[in-house]
N, CA, C and O atoms as CSV, one atom per row, in Angstrom:
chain,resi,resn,atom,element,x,y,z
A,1,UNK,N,N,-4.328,37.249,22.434
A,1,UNK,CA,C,-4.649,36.874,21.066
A,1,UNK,C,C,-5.518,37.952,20.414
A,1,UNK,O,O,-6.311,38.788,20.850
A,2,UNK,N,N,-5.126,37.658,19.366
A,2,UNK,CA,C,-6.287,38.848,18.493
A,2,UNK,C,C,-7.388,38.544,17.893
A,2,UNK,O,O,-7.531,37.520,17.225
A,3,UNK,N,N,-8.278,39.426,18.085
A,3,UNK,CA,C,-9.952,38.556,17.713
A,3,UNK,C,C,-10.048,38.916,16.340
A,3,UNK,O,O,-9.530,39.976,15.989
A,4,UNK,N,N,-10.772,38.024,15.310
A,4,UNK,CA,C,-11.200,38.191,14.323
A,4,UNK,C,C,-12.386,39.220,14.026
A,4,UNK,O,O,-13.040,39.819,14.879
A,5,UNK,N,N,-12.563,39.320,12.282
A,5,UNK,CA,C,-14.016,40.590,12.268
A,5,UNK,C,C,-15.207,39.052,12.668
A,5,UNK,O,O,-16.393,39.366,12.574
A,6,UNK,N,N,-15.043,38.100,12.923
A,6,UNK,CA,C,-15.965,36.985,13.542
A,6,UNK,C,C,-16.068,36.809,15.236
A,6,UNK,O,O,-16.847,36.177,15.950
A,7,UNK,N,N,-15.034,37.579,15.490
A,7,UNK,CA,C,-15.403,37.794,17.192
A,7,UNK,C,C,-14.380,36.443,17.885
A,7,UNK,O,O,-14.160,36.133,19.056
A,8,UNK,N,N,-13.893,35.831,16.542
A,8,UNK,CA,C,-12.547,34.400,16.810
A,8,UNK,C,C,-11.528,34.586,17.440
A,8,UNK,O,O,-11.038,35.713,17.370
A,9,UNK,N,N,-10.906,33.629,18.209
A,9,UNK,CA,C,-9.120,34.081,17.889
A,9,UNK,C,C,-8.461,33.767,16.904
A,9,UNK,O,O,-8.746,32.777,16.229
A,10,UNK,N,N,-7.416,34.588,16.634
A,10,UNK,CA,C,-6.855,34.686,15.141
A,10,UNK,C,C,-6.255,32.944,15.085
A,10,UNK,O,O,-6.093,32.447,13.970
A,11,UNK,N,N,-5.960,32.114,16.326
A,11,UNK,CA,C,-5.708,30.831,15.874
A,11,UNK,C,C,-6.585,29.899,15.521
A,11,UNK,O,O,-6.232,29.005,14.752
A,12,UNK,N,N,-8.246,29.971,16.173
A,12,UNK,CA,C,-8.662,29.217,15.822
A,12,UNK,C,C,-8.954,29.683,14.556
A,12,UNK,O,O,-8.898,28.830,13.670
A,13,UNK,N,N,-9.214,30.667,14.273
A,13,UNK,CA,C,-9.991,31.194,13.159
A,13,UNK,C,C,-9.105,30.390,12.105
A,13,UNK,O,O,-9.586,29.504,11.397
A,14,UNK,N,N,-7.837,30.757,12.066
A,14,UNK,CA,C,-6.758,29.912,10.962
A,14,UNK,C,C,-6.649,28.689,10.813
A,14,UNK,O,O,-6.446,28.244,9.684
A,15,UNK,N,N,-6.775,27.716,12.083
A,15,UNK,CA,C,-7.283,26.312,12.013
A,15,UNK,C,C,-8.381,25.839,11.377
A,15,UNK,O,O,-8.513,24.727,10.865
A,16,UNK,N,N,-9.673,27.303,11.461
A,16,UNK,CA,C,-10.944,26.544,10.944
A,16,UNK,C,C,-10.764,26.188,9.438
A,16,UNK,O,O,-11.272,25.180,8.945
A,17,UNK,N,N,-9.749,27.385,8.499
A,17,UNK,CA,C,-9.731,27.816,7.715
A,17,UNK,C,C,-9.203,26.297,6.518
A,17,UNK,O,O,-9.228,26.302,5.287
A,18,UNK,N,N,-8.742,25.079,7.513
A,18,UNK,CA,C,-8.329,24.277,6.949
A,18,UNK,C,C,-9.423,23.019,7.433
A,18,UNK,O,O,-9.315,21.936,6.859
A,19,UNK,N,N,-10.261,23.159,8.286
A,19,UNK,CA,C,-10.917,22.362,9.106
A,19,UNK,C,C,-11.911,22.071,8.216
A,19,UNK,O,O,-12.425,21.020,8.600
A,20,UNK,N,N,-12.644,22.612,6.850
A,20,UNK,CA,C,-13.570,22.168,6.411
A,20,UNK,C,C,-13.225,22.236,4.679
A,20,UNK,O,O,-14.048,22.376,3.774
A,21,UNK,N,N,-11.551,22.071,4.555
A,21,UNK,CA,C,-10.487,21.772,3.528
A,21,UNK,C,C,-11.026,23.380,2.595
A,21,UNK,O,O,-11.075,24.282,3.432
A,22,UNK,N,N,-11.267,23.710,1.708
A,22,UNK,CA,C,-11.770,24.409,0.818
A,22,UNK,C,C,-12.361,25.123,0.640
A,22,UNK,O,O,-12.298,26.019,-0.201
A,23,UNK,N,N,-13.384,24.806,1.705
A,23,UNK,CA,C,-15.012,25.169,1.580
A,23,UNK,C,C,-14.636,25.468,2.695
A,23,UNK,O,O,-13.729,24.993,2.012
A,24,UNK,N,N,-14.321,25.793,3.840
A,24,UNK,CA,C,-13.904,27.153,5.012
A,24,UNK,C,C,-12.965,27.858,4.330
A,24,UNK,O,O,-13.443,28.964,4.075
A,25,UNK,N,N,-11.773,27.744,3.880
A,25,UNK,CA,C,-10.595,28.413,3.365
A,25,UNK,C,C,-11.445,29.530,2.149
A,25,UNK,O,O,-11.436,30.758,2.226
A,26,UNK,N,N,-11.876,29.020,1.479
A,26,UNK,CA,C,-13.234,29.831,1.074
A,26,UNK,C,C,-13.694,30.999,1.419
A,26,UNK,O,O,-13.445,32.087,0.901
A,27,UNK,N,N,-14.665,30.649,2.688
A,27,UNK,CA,C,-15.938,31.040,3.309
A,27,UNK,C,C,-14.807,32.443,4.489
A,27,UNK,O,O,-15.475,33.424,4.815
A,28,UNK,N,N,-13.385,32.437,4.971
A,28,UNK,CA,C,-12.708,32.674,5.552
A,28,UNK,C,C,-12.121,33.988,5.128
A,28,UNK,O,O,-11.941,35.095,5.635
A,29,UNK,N,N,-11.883,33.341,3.881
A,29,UNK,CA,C,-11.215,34.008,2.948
A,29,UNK,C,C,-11.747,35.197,2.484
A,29,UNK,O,O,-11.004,36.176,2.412
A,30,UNK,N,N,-12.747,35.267,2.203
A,30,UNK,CA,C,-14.153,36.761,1.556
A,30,UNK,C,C,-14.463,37.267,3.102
A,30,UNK,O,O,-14.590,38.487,3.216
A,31,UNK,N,N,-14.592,36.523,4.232
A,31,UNK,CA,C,-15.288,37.481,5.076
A,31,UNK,C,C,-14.222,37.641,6.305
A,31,UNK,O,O,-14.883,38.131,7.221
A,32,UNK,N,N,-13.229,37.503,6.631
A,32,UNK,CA,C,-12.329,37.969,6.922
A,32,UNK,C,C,-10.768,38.609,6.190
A,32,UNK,O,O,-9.626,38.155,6.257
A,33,UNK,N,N,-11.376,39.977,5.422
A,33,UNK,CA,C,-10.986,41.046,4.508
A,33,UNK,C,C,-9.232,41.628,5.100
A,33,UNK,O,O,-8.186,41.600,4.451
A,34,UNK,N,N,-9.361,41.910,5.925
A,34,UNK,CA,C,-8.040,42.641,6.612
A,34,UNK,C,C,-7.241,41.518,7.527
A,34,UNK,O,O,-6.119,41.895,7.867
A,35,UNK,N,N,-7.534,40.523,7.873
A,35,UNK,CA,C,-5.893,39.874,8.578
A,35,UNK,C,C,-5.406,39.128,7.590
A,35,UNK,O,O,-5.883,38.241,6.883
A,36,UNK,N,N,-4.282,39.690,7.675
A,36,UNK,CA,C,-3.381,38.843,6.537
A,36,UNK,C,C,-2.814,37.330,7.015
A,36,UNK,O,O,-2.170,36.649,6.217
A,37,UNK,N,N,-3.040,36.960,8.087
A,37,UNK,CA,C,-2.715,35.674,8.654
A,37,UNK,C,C,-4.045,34.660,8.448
A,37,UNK,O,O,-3.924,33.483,8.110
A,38,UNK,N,N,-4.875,35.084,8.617
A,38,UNK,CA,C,-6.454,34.369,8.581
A,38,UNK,C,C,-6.263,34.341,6.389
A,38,UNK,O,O,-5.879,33.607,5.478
A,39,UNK,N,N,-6.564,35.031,6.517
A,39,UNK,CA,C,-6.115,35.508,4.554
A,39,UNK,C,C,-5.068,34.216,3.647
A,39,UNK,O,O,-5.493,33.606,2.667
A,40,UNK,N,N,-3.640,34.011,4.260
A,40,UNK,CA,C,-2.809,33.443,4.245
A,40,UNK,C,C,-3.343,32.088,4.151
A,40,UNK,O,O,-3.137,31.464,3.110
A,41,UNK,N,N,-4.001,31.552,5.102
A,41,UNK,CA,C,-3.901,30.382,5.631
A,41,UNK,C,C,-5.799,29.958,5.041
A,41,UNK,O,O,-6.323,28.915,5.432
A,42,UNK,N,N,-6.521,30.898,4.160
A,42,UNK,CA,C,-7.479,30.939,3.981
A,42,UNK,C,C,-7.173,30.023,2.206
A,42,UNK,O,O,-7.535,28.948,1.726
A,43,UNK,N,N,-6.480,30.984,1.811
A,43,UNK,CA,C,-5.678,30.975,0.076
A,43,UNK,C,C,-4.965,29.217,0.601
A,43,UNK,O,O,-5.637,28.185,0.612
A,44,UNK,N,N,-4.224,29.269,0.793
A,44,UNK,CA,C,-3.336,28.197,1.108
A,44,UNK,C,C,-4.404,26.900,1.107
A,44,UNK,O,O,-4.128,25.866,0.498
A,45,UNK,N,N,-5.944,27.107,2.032
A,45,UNK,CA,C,-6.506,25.984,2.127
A,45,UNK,C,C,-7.500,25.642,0.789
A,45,UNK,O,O,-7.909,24.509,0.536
A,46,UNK,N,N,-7.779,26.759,0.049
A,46,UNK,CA,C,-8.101,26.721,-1.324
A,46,UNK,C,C,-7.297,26.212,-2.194
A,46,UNK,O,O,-7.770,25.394,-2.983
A,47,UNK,N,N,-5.908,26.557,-2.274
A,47,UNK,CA,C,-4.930,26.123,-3.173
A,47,UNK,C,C,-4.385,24.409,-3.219
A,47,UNK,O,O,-3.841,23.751,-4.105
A,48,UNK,N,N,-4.811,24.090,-1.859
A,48,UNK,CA,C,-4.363,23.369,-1.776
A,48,UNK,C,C,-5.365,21.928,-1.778
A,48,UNK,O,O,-5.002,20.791,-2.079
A,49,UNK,N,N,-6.325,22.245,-1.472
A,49,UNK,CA,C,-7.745,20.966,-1.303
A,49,UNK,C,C,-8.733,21.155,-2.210
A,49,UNK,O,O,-9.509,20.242,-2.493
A,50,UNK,N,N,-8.807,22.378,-2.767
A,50,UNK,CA,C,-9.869,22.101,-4.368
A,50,UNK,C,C,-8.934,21.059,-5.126
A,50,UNK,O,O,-9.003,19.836,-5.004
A,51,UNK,N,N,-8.082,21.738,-5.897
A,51,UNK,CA,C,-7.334,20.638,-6.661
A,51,UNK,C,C,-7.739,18.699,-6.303
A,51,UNK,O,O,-8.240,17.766,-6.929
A,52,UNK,N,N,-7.160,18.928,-4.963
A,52,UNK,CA,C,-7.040,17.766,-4.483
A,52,UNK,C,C,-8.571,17.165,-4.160
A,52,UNK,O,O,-8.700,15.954,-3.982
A,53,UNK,N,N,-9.542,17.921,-4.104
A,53,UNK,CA,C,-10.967,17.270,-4.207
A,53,UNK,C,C,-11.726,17.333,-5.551
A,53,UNK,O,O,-12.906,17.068,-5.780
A,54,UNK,N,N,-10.598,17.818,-6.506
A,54,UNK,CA,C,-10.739,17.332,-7.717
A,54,UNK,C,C,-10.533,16.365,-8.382
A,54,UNK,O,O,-11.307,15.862,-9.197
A,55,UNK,N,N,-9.271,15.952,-8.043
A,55,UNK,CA,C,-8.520,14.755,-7.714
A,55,UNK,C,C,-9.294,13.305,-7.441
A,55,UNK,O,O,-9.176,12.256,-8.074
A,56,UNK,N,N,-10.315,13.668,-6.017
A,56,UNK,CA,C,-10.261,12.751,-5.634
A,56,UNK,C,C,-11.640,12.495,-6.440
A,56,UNK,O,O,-12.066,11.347,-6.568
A,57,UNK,N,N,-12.269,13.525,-6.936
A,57,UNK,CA,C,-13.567,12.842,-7.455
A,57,UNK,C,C,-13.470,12.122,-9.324
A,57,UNK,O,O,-14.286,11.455,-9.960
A,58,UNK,N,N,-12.394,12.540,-9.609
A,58,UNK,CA,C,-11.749,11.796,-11.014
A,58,UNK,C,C,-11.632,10.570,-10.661
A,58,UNK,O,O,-12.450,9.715,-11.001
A,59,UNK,N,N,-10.692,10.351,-10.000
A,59,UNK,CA,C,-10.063,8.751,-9.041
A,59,UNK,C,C,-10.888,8.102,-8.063
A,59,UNK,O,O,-10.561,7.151,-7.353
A,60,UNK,N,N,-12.231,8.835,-8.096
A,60,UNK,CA,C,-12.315,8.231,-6.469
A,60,UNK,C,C,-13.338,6.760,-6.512
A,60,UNK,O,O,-14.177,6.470,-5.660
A,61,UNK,N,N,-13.072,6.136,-7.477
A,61,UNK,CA,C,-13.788,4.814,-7.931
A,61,UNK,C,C,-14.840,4.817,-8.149
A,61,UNK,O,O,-15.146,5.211,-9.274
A,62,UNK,N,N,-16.045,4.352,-7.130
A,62,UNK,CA,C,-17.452,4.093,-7.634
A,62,UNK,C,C,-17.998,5.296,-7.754
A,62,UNK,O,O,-18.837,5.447,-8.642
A,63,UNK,N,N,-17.636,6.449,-6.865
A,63,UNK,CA,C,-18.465,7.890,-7.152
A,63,UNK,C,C,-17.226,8.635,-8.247
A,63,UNK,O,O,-17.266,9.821,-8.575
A,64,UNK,N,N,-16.548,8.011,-8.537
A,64,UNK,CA,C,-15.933,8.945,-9.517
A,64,UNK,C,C,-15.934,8.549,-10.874
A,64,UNK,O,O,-16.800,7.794,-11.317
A,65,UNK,N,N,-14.848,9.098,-11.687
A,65,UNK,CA,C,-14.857,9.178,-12.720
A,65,UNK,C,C,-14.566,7.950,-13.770
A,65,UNK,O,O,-14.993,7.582,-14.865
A,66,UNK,N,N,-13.261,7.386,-12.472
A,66,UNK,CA,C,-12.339,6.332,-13.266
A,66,UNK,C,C,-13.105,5.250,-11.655
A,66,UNK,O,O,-13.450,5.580,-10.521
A,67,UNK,N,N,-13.071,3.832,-12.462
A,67,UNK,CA,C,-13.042,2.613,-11.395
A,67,UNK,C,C,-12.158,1.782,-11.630
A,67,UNK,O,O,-11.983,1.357,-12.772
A,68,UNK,N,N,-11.262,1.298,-10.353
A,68,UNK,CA,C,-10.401,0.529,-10.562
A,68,UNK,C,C,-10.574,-1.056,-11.296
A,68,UNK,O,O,-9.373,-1.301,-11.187
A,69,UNK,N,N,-10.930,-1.868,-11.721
A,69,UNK,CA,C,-11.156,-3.076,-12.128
A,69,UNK,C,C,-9.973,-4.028,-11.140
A,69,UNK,O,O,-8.929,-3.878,-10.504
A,70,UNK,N,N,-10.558,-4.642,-11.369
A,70,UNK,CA,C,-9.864,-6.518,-10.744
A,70,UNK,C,C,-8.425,-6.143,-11.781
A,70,UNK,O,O,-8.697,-5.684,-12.891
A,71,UNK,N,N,-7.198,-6.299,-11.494
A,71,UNK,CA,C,-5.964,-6.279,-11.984
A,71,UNK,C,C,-5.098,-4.872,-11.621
A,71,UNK,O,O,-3.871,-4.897,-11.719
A,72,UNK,N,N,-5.926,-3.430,-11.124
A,72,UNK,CA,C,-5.727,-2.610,-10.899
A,72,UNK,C,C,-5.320,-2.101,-9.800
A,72,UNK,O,O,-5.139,-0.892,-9.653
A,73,UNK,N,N,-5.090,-3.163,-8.711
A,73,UNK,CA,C,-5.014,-2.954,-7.327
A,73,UNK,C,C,-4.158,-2.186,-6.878
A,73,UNK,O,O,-4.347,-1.395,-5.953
A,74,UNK,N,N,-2.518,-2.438,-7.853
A,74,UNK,CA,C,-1.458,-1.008,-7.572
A,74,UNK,C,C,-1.880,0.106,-7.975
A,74,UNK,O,O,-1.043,1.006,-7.903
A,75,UNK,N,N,-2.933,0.399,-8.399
A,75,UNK,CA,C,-3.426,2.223,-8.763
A,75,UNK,C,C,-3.876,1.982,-7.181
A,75,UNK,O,O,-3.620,2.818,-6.314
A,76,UNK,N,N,-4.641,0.627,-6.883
A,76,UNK,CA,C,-5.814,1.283,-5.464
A,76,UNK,C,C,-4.915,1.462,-4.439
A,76,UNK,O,O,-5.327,2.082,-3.459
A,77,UNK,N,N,-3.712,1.035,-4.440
A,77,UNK,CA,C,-2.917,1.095,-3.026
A,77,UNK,C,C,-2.095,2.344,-3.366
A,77,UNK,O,O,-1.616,2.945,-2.404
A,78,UNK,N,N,-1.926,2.690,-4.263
A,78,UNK,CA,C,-1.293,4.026,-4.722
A,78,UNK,C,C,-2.236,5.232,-4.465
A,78,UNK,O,O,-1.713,5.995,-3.653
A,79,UNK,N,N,-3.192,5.566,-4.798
A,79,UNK,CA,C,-4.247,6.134,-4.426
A,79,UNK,C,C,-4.485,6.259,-3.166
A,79,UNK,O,O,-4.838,7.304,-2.621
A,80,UNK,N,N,-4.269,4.997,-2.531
A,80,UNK,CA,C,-4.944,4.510,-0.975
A,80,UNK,C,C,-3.541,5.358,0.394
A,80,UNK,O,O,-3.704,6.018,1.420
A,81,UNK,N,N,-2.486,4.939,-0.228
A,81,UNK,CA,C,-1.608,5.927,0.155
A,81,UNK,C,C,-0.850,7.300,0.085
A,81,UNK,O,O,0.087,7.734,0.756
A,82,UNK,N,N,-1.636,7.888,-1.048
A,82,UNK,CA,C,-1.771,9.397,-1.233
A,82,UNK,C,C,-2.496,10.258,-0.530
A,82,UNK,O,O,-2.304,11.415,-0.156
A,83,UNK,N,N,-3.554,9.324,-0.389
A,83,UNK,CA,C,-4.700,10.306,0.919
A,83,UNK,C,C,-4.338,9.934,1.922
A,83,UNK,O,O,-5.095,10.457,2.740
A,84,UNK,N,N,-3.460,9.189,2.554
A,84,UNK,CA,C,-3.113,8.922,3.613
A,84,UNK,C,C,-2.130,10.369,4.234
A,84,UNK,O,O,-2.284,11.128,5.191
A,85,UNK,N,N,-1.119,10.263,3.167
A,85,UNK,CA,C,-0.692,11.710,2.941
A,85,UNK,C,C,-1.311,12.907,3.063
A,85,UNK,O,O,-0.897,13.895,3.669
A,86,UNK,N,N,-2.550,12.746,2.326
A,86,UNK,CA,C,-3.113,14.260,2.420
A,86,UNK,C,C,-3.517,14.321,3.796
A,86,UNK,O,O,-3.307,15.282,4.536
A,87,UNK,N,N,-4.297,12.914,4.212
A,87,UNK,CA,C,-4.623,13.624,5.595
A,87,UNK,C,C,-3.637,14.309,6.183
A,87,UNK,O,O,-3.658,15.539,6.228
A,88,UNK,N,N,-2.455,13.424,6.810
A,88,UNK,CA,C,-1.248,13.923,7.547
A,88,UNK,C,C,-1.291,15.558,7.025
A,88,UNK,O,O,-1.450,16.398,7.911
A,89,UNK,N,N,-1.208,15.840,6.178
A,89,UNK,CA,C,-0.541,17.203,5.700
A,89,UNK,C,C,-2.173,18.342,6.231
A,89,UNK,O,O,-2.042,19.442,6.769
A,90,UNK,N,N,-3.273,17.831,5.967
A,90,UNK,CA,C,-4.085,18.083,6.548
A,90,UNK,C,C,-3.887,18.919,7.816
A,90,UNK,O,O,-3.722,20.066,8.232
A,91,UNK,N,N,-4.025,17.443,8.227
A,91,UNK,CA,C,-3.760,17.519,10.326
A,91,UNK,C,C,-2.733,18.642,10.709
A,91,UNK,O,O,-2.944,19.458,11.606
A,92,UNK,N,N,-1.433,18.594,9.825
A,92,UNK,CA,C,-0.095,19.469,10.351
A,92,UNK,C,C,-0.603,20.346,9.803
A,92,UNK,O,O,-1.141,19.240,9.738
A,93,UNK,N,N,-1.088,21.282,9.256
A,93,UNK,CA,C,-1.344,22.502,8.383
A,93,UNK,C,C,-2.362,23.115,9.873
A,93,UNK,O,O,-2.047,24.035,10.627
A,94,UNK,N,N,-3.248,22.503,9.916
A,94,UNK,CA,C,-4.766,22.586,10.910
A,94,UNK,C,C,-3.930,22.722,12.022
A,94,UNK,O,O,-3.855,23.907,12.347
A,95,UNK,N,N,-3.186,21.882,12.828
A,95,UNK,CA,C,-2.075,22.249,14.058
A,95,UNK,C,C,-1.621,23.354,14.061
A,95,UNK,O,O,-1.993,24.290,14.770
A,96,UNK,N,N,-0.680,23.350,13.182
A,96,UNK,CA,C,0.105,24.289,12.770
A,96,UNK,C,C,-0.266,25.984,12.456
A,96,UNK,O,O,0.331,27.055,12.571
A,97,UNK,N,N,-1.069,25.710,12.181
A,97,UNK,CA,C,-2.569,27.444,11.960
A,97,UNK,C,C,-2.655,27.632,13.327
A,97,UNK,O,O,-2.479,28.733,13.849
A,98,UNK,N,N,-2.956,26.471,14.027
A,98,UNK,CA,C,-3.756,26.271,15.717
A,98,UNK,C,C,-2.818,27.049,16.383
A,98,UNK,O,O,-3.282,27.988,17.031
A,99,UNK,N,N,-1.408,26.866,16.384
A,99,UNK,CA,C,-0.377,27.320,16.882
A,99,UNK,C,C,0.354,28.639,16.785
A,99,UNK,O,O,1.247,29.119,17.484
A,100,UNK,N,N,-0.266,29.077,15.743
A,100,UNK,CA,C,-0.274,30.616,15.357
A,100,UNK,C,C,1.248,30.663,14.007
A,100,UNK,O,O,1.708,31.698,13.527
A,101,UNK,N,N,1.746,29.146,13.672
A,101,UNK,CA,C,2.822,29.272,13.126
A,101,UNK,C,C,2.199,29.506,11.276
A,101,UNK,O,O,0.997,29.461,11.010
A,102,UNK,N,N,2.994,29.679,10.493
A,102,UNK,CA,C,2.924,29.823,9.208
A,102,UNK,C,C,3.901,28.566,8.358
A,102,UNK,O,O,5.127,28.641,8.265
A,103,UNK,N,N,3.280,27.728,7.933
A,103,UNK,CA,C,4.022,27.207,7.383
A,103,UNK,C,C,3.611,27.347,5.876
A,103,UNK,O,O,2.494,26.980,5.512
A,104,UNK,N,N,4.481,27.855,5.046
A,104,UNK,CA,C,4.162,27.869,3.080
A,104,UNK,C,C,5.145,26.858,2.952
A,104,UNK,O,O,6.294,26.499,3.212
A,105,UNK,N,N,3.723,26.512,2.239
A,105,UNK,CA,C,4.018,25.069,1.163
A,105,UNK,C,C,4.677,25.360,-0.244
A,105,UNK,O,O,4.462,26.423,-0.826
A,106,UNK,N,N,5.464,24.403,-0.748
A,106,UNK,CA,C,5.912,24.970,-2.015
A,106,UNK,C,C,5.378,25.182,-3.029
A,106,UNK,O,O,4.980,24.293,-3.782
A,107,UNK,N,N,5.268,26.429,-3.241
A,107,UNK,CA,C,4.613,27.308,-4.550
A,107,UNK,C,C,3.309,27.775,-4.307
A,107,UNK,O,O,2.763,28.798,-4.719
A,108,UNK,N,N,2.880,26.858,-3.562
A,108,UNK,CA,C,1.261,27.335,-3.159
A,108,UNK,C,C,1.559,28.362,-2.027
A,108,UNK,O,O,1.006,29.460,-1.966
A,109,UNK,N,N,2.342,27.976,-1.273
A,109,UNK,CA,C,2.800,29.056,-0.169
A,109,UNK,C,C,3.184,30.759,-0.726
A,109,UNK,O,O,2.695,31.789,-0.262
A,110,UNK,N,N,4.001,30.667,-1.626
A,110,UNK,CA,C,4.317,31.662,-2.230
A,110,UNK,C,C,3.486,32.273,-2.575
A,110,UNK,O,O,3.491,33.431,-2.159
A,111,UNK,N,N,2.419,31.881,-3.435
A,111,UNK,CA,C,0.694,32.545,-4.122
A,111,UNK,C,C,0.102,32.772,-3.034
A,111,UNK,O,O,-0.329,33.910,-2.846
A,112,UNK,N,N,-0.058,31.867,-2.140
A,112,UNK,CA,C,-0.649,32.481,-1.159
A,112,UNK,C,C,-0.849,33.821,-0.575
A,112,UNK,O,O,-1.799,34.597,-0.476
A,113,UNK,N,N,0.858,33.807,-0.093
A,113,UNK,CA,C,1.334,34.925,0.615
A,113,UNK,C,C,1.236,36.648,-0.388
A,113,UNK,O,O,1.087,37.761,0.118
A,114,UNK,N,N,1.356,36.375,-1.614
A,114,UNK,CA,C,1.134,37.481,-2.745
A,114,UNK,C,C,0.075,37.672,-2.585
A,114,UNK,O,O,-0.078,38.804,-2.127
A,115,UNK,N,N,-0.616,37.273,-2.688
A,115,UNK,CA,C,-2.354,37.830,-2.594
A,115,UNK,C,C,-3.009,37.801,-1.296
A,115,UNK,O,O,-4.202,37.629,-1.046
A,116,UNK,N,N,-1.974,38.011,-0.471
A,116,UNK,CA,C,-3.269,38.412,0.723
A,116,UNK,C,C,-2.673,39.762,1.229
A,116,UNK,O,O,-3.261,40.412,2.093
C-alpha cells in the first residue's frame, strides 16, 4: 500500500475522508495535495455531505429551521427515510474508499474527478 504525506495508507486515509462526512473530506482534501485518489474521494465527501448537512439543518425539526406539526407525519417518515439512505450510501462510499475501489457518484463523481 501506499503511504500518505500523513504517514496513512492510501485506504484508510480515503475511508477517513468520508468518516467524519465533510469536515474530514475537507481537512483531507488541503493537506493531502498530490494523491489524486485521497483528493477524489476527499471532493466527493464535500460534494456530497455539506449539501446534505444543509439539508438536514433546514428540515431537521426542533434544531432546525422547519418543525413538523401534528398532521405532518408524511414529511417525518419521508425525511425519516432519506437519512436512512444517506446513511447506507455513507457506509458503501466509507467501504468502498476502505477497499481501494472508486466509485463516482452521478455528477458529483464527475466534479470530483476534474478537480483533483
Amino acid at each position: 500500500m501506499v503511504k500518505t504525506s500523513l504517514g496513512l495508507e492510501e485506504n484508510v486515509e480515503a475511508a477517513l475522508c468520508y468518516f467524519g462526512v465533510w469536515i474530514t473530506g475537507l481537512l483531507f482534501y488541503f493537506i493531502d495535495d498530490k494523491n489524486k485518489f485521497i483528493r477524489f474521494h476527499a471532493l466527493q465527501s464535500i460534494l456530497v455531505f455539506l449539501p446534505l448537512t444543509i439539508l438536514a439543518w433546514i428540515f431537521g425539526g426542533a434544531f432546525g429551521l422547519l418543525h413538523f406539526d401534528h398532521g405532518w407525519y408524511f414529511l417525518w417518515w419521508v425525511s425519516w427515510l432519506f437519512w436512512v439512505l444517506v446513511l447506507i450510501l455513507w457506509l458503501i462510499l466509507m467501504i468502498k474508499a476502505y477497499q481501494m475501489q472508486k466509485i463516482k457518484l452521478p455528477i458529483i463523481g464527475d466534479i470530483a474527478e476534474k478537480n483533483t
